[in-house]
N, C-alpha and C positions, 0 to 999 in steps of 0.2 A: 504494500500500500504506500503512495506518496502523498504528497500535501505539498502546495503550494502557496507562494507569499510572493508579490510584485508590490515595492514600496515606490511612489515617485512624490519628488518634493513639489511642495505646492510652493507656486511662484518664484522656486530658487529660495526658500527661505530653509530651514532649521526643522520646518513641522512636516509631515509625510503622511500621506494616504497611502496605508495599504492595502490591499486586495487581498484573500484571505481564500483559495481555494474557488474563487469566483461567486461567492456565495456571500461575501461579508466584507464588513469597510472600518478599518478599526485607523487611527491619528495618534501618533507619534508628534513629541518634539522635545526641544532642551529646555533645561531650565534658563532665565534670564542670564545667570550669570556664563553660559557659555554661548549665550547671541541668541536664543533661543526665546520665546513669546510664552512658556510655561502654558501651556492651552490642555497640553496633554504630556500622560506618563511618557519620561526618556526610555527608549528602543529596550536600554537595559534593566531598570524598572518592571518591564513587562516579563522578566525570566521568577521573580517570585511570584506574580500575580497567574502566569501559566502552573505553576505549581499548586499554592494554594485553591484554584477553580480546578485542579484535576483530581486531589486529593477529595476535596468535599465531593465533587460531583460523584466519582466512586461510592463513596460512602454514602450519598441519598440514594445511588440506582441501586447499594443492593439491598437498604434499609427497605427502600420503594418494593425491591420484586421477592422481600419478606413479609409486608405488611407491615412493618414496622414504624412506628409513630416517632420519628424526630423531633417534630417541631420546629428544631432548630439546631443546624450545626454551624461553628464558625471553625476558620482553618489559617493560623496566622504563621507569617512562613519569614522569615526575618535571614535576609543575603548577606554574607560578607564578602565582599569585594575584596577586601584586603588580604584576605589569606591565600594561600596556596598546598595542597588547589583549594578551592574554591568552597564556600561551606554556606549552608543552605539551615538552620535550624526552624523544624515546626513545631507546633501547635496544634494539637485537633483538641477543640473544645466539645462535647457532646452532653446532650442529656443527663441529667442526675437519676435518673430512674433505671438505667439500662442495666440489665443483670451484667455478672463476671462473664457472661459464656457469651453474649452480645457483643460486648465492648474488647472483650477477644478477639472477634471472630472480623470486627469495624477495623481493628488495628492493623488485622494479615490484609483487609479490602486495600488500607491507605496505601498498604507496601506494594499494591498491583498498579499502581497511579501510571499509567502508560507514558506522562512526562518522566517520570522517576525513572522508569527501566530504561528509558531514551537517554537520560545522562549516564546510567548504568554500565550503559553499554558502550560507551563514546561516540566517538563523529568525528568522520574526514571531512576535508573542504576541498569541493573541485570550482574553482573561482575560473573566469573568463572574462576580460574586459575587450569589449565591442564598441566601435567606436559607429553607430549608428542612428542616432537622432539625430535630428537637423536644430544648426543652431541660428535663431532666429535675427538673436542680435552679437555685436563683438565682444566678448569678453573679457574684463577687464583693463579695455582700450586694444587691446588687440584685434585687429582685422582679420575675420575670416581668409583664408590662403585660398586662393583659385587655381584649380586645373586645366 
């Protein structure tokens, strides 16, 4: 199975509309302080929020195809940047009522998080730079080159 993502920056600025499988339109940008308009979460930002939304959704689909009455889960997922590698600490908050063999069984769910086995497992990068859009004006002060 693949999954695709096509980002393009809206009017040359900082902020980016992405594409999302062709199905969805999610906005990226920087904060202020690196020329960015803070409108929306930075690119990097968005690797705990994928976390977090995959961890709980597990855990309501299979609370859901239990019958199981949540109410309410939160899933808070805190990145550090700083380290090496890289360290991701959660949170799953759940229900006070949930029996020991429940909250067992929620815990093995979280560790199935399809983001999670995806870092798990690692990633190559096959990068390609295409020099194919047309560029409408000179940039910065430089003249388009003719053929």
């Amino acid at each position: 199975m693949s999954f695709t993502a096509s980002a393009r920056s809206i009017a040359g600025t900082l902020c980016h509309q992405i594409d999302v499988n062709g199905r969805h339109t999610i906005t990226t940008d920087e904060p202020e302080s690196l020329g960015g308009t803070d409108t929306a979460p930075a690119p990097h930002e968005l690797l705990p929020a994928m976390v977090a939304s995959c961890i709980s959704t597990m855990i309501v689909l299979y609370a859901q195809r239990h019958d199981w009455q949540l109410h309410d889960v939160r899933v808070e997922v805190d990145y550090d940047t700083d380290t090496t590698p890289r360290q991701l600490n959660v949170v799953v908050h759940l229900p006070d009522d949930l029996t020991a063999d429940q909250a067992k069984r929620l815990r093995r769910v979280a560790d199935t998080c399809p983001v999670r086995r995806a870092f798990q497992a690692g990633f190559t990068f096959e990068e390609q730079l295409v020099l194919d859009l047309h560029a409408p004006h000179a940039i910065r002060g430089v003249a388009p080159q003719r053929q």
